[in-house]
Structure formats: structure tokens, C-alpha cells
C-alpha positions as CSV (number, residue, x, y, z in Angstrom):
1,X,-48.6,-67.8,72.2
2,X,-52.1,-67.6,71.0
3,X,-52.0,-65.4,67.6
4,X,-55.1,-63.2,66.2
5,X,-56.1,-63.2,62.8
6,X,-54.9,-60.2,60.8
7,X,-55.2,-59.8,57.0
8,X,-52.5,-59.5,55.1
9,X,-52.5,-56.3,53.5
10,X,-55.0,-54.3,56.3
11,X,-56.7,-54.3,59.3
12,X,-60.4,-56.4,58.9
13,X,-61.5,-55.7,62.1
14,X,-60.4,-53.8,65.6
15,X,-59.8,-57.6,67.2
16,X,-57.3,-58.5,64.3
17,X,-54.9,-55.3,64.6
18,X,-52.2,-57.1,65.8
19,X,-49.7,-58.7,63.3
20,X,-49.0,-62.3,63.9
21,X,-46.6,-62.7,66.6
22,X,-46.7,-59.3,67.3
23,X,-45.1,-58.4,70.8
24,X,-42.3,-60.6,70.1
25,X,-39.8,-58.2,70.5
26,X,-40.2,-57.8,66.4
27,X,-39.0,-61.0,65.8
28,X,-39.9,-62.4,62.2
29,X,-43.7,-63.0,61.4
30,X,-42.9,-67.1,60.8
31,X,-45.3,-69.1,58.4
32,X,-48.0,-71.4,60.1
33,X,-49.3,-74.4,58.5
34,X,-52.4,-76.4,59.2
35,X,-53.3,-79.8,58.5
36,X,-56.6,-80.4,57.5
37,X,-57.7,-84.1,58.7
38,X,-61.5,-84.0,59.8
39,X,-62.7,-87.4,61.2
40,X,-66.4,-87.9,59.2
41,X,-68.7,-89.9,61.4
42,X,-69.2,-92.9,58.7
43,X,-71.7,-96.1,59.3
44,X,-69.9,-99.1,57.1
45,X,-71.9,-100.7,54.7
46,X,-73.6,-104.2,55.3
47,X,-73.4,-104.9,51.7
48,X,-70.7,-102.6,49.6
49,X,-71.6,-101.7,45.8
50,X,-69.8,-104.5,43.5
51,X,-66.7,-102.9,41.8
52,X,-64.2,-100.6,42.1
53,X,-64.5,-97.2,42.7
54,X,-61.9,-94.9,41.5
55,X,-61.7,-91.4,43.1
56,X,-59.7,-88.9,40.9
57,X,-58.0,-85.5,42.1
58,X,-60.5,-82.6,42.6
59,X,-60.0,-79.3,40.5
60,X,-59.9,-76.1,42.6
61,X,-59.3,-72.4,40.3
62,X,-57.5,-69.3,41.7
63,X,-56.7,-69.1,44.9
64,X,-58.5,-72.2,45.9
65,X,-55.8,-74.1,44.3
66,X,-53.4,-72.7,46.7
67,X,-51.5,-72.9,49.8
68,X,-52.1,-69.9,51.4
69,X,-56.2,-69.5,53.6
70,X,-58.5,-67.9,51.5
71,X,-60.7,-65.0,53.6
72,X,-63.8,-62.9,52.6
73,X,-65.0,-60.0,54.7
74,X,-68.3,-58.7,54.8
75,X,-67.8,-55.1,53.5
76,X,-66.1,-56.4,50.6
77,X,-67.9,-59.8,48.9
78,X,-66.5,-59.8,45.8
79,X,-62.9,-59.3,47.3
80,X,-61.0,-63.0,47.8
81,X,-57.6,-62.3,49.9
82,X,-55.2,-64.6,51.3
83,X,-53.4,-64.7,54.7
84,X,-49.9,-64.4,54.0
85,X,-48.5,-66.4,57.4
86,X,-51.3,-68.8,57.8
87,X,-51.1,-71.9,55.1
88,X,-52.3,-75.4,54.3
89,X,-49.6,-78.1,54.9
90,X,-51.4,-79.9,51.5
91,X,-53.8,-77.7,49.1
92,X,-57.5,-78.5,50.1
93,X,-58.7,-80.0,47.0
94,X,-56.0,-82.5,47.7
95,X,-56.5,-83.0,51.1
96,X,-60.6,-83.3,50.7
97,X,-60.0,-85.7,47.7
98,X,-57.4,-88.4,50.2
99,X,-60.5,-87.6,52.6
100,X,-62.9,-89.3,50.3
101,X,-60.7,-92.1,49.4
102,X,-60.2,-92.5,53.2
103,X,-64.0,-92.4,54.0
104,X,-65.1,-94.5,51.3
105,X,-62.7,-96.8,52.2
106,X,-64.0,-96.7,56.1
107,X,-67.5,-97.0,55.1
108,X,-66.9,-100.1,52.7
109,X,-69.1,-98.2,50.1
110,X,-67.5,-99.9,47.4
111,X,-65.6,-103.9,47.1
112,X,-62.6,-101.4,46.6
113,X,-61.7,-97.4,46.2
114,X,-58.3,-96.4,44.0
115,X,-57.2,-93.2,43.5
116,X,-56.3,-92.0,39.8
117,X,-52.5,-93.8,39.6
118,X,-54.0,-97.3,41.0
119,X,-53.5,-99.5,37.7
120,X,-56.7,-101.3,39.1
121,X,-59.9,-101.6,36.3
122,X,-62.6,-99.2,37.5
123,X,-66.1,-99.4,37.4
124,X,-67.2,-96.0,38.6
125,X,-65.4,-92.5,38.9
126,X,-65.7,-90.0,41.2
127,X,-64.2,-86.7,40.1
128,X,-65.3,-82.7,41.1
129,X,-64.4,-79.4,42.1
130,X,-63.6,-77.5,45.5
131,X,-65.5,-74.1,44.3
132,X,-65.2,-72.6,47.7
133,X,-62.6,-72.8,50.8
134,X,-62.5,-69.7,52.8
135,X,-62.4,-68.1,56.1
136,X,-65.0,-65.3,56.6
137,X,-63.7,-63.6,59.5
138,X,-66.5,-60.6,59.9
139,X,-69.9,-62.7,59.2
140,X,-71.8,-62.6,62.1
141,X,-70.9,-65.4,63.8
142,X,-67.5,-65.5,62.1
143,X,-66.9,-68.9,60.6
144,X,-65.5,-71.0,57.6
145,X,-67.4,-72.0,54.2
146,X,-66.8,-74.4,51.7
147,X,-68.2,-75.9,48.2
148,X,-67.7,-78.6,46.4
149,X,-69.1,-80.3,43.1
150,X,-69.0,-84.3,43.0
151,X,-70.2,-86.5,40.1
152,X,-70.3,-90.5,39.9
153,X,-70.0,-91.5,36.7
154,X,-69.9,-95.4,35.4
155,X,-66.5,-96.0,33.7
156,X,-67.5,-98.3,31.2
157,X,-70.5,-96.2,29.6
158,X,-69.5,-93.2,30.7
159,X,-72.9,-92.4,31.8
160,X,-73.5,-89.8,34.4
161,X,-75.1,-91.4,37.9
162,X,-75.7,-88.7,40.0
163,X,-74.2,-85.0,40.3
164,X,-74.3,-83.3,43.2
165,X,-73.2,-79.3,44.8
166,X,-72.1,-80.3,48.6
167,X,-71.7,-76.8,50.8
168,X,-71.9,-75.5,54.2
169,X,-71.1,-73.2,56.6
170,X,-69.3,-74.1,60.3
171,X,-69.1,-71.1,63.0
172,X,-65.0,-70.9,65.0
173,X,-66.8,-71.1,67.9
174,X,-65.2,-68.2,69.1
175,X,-67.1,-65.9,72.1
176,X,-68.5,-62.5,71.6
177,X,-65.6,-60.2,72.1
178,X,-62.8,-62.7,71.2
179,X,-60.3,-63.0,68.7
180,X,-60.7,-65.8,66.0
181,X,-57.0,-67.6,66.4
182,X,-56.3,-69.9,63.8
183,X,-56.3,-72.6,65.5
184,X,-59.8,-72.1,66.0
185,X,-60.3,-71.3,61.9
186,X,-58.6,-74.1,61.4
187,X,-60.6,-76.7,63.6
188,X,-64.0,-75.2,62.1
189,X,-62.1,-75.9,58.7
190,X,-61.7,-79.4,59.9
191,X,-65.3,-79.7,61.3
192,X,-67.2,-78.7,58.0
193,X,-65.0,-80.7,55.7
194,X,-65.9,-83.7,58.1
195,X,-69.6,-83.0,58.1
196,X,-69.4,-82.7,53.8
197,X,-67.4,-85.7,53.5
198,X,-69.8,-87.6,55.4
199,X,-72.6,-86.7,53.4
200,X,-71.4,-87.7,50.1
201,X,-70.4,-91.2,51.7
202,X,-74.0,-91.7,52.9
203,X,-75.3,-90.2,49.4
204,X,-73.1,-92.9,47.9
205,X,-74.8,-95.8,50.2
206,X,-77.9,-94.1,49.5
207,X,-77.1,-94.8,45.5
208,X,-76.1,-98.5,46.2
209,X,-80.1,-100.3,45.2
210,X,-79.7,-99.1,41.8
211,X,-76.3,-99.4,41.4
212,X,-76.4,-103.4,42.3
């Protein structure tokens, strides 16, 4: 059964009044969990950047950090909730930072990518920040946004290479007059984080003349 979005503590707008699964003959709202696995479109490199790169865990504060979606409305922008039914199966930050690694890897940006536990010597870390990861149900169209903060550093020197504030914005997709289902929150989820993952990659290939 499709579901609609409804918040967890009151109604956000006339299309989410129903409770999730309601009609069920008032059977127990269940949890649903979503996987978030974008594919980023990635071009491999002829020639990857000599040395290892080593990806570390991204920070995320508050509710970022979390399980449960994050959603904004319109009336009240200063207001962060959380869906109490609708969760990640692994917390963004985690899940985007394993999508880097994976990309990277793809794109042979680098002789080789670790994450933070490989015992392998690094040349250059990649560490940041998931700042925002949120359903906004009543913009106009509804959608999904997202921010993250990525800096390459070299490992030996410590010197900063390049900082950089990644964000965007990616629609449901749902028509005029329909119910955003989180399935279709979810894909747009998946969509943006695809489209951001793929431009730090090609930032990253971008970098590789001066990094040689």
C-alpha cells in the first residue's frame, strides 16, 4: 500500500492527514527504513593522482546524525522535525562517506582510496561534514536538500588543498495534487546525493595537474 507523508507530531499539509498505514484496520504504524545508494554518473581517470587517498567518516550534528528523516516546512524554517516511522537503514553521513569511497574508487581518482581503519600510509585526507539532510515537504515543488563540507588535505604537511561547500536541491517528482510517498522522498534523496557525489569526484580529477 502506498503510504503519504505525515509529520510526526501534526498535520503539515491537507494531502499528509493520513497516518502511515492508516486504513489498516488500526493495525500498528510499523517503522520503514530506506537505503540510500545513489549511482553517481563517474568518467574513470586516464591517469589517477599518485598515492593513497584516505576518506575519513563525515561529522553530521543534531538530528543530522540520526536515524530518523529530517523535514522542514515552509511556515516554520527554523523548526527541524523528524518523521517518527520513516528511517535511514545507515545514518547519512555514513552512507554518503561509503559513497565517496565507492566513487573514488569507480573513477580511479586516486592509485588507491582507504577508509579511516585501512592500516595503509596516506598521502591525502578527505574528511567533512553533512550540514544538511532534509525533506522539505511544503516548498513549492516539494523536494529534498542537502549540504555537505569536504576538504582535501595532504597528510604529510598537513596543508589544506582545496575546501569546498557541496549543496543542492532535487524535486520528488511528485504531480500537482499528489501525495509525496516516501518512496518518492526517498528516490529524490538518492538522486541528489548521486548528483553531489559526482561533483566532488570530478572536482577531485579537476585537482589532479597540481597534485602530480
Amino acid at each position: 500500500m502506498v503510504q503519504a507523508l505525515t509529520s510526526p507530531r501534526r498535520v503539515v499539509l491537507p494531502l499528509f492527514v493520513l497516518a502511515l498505514l492508516a486504513g489498516c484496520g488500526g493495525a500498528a504504524v510499523r517503522d520503514v527504513y530506506f537505503s540510500l545508494r545513489p549511482e553517481p554518473v563517474v568518467v574513470p581517470s586516464g591517469a589517477p593522482i599518485p598515492g593513497t587517498l584516505r576518506i575519513s567518516p563525515l561529522a553530521a550534528r543534531g538530528f543530522i546524525g540520526g536515524s530518523r528523516i529530517v523535514y522542514r516546512t515552509a511556515d516554520e524554517p527554523l523548526e527541524v522535525q523528524r518523521y517518527n516511522e520513516l528511517l535511514w537503514e545507515e545514518v547519512p553521513a555514513r552512507a554518503i562517506a561509503d559513497e565517496l569511497l565507492a566513487a573514488m574508487r569507480a573513477a580511479r581518482a586516486f592509485d588507491s582510496v582507504v577508509t579511516a581503519g585501512d592500516p595503509a600510509r596516506a598521502t591525502y585526507l578527505l574528511s567533512g561534514e553533512v550540514t544538511r539532510f532534509e525533506h522539505r515537504p511544503t516548498d513549492q515543488p516539494p523536494g529534498v536538500s542537502a549540504e555537505l563540507t569536504l576538504a582535501l588535505v595532504a597528510a604529510r604537511s598537513r596543508e589544506l588543498l582545496v575546501s569546498k561547500t557541496y549543496a543542492g536541491f532535487e524535486p520528488t517528482g511528485n504531480a500537482a495534487g499528489e501525495p509525496v510517498t516516501p518512496q518518492a522522498m526517498a528516490a529524490a534523496f538518492n538522486r541528489l546525493t548521486g548528483r553531489l557525489v559526482g561533483e566532488v569526484v570530478g572536482d577531485v580529477q579537476r585537482l589532479a595537474p597540481k597534485l602530480r
